[in-house]
C-alpha positions in Angstrom: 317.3 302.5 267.4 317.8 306.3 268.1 321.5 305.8 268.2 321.5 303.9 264.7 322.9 306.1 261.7 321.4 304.9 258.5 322.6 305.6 254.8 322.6 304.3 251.3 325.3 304.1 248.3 324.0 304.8 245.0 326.0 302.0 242.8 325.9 300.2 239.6 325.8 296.4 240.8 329.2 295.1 239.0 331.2 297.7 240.5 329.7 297.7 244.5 333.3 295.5 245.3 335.6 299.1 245.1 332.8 301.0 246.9 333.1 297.8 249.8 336.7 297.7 250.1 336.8 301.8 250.6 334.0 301.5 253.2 335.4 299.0 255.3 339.2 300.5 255.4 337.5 304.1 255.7 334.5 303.9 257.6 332.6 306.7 258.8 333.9 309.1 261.8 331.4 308.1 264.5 332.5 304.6 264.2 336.3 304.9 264.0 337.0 304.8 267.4 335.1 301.4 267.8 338.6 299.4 266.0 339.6 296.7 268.2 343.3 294.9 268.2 342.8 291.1 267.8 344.1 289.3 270.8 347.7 288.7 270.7 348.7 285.2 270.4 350.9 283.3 272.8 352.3 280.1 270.8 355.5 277.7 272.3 358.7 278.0 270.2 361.9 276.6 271.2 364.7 279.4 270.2 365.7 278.2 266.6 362.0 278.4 265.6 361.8 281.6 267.4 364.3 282.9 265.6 362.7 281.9 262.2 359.3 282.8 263.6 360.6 286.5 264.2 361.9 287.2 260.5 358.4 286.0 259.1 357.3 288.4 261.8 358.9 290.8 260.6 358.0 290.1 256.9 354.7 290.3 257.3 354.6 293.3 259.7 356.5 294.8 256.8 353.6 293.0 254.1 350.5 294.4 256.8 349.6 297.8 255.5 345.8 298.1 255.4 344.3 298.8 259.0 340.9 296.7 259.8 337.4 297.8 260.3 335.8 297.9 263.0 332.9 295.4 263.9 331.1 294.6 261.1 328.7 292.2 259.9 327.8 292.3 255.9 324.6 291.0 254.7 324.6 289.2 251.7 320.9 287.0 249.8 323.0 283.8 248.7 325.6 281.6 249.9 327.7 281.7 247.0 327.9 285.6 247.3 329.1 285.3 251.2 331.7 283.2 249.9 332.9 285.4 247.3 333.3 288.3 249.5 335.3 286.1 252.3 337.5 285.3 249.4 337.9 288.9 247.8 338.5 290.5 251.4 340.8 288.0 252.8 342.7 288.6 249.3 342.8 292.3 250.2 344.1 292.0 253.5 341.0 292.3 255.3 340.4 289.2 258.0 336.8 287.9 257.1 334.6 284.9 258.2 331.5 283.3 256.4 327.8 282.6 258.3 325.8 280.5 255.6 323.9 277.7 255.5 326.1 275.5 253.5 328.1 275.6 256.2 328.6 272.7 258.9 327.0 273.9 262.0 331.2 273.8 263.7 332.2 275.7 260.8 329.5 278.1 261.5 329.9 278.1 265.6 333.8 278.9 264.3 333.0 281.8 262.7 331.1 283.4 265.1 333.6 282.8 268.0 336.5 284.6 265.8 333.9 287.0 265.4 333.0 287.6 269.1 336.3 287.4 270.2 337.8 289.9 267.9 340.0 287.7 266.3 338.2 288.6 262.8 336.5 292.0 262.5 334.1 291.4 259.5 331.4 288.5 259.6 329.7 288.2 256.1 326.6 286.1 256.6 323.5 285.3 254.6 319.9 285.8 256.3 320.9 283.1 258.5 322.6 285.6 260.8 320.0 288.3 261.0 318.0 287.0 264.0 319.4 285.6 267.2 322.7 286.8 267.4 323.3 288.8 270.7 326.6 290.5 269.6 326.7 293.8 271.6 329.5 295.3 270.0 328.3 295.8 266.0 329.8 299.1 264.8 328.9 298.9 261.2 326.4 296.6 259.2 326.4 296.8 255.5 324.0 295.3 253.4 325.9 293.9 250.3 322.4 293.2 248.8 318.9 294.7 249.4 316.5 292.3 251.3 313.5 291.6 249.3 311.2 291.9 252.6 310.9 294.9 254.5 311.3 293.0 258.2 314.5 291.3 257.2 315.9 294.8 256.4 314.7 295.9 260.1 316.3 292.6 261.7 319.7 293.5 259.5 320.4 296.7 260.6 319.3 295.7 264.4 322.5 293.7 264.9 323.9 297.2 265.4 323.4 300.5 267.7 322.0 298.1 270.4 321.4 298.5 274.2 322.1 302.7 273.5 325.4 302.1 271.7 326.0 304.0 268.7 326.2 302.3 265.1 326.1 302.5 261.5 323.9 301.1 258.9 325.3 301.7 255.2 323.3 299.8 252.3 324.5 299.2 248.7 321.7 300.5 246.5 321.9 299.1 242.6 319.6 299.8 239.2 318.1 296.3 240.3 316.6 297.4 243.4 314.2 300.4 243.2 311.0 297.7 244.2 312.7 296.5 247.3 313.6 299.9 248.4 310.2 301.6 247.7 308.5 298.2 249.3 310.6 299.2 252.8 310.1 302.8 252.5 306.3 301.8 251.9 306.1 299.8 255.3 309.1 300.8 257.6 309.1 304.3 259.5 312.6 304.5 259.6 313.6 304.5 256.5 312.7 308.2 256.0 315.9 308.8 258.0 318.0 307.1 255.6 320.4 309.8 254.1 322.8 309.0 250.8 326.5 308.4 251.4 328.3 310.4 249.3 331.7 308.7 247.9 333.6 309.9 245.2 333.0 307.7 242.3 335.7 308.9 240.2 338.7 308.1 243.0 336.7 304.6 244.4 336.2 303.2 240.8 340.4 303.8 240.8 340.5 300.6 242.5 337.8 298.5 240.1 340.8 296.9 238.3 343.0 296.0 240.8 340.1 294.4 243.3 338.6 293.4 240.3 341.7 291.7 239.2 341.9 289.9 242.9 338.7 288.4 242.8 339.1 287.0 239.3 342.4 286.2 238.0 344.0 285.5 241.7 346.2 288.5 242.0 348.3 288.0 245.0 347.1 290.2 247.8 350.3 291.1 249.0 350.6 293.0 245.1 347.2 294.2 245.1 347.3 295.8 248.7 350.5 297.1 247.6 348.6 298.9 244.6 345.2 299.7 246.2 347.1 302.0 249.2 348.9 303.7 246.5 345.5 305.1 245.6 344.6 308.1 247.3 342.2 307.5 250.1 338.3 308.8 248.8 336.3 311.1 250.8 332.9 311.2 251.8 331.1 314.5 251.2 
């Protein structure tokens, strides 16, 4: 776990979806490089459909604006959360899958083979998908909420920086979570070399309305893209 980078985010809970969004479409340096293209399709068209196919091509070349994240899984404690943030993302442009336990074990299997194959860059999974999975090519795991036992904090961030690679461990820390956070510093070694994440709060929180406004009212992505690029891009200090 030498190679693992570890940090926190200081956040209020209601506003960590601003704070997420800016992470995964700005992640840190070291990690940058790991972006992979998804495997370019190869579908049959006869030459009318072709055609047709090209414009929307076109179109939503012209609609694409926000580059993807690298390899990253995000750790959320319920079902329903996982769900929310597959929704949010996917409104904001940003491919996502779910791993949770009310899904079938296909739709599951699914997800993870987008996943591995680079198909979908961010896998948002419940507990389910913090032991077992050998995926060797984890840049960034973010922990959307604190575990409430220390180990399943240790298994979390050990889907990344593994076999001597180099990765990043970011975790969202809110007013509810000082106990879980002094129980893990109390009982894991590592988290000594935890070190803050500094983000702008006054650009980031820029974006509350407008992700805000996706996840609720069902703001069209294509508009809300539109209006979250405008922003200027935060910086970490």
């Amino acid at each position: 776990m030498s190679t693992l980078q570890q940090h926190y985010i200081l956040t209020p809970s209601h506003v960590r979806e601003p704070y997420l969004f800016h992470l995964l479409t700005h992640p840190p340096e070291s990690i940058v490089h790991l972006r992979r293209a998804p495997p370019e399709p190869t579908p049959k068209k006869s030459k009318k459909s072709a055609a047709k196919g090209n414009k929307k091509a076109n179109s939503a070349s012209a609609e694409e604006e926000i580059v993807q994240p690298p390899p990253t899984i995000i750790f959320c404690a319920r079902p329903r959360s996982a769900a929310y943030l597959t929704y949010l993302l996917k409104s904001l442009g940003i491919r996502s899958t779910a791993l949770h336990s009310r899904l079938t074990q296909r739709e599951r299997l699914t997800s993870l083979s987008l996943f591995r194959s680079s198909v979908i860059p961010v896998l948002i999974s419940t507990d389910v998908g913090s032991r077992g999975l050998d995926i060797e090519e984890v840049a960034l795991v973010i922990n959307w909420d604190i575990p409430s036992e220390p180990e399943e904090y240790t298994h979390r961030v050990g889907r990344t920086a593994r076999k001597g690679r180099g990765g990043v461990a970011v975790s969202f820390v809110t007013e509810r979570d000082e106990e879980r956070v002094l129980k893990i510093e109390a009982r894991i070694s590592t988290w000594s070399t935890v070190h803050r994440l500094l983000v702008d709060p006054n650009r980031c929180l820029r974006r509350y309305e407008i992700v805000r406004d996706v996840a609720t009212r069902g703001t069209s992505s294509r508009k809300a893209k539109r209006r979250v690029n405008s922003q200027t891009a935060c910086k970490y200090g």
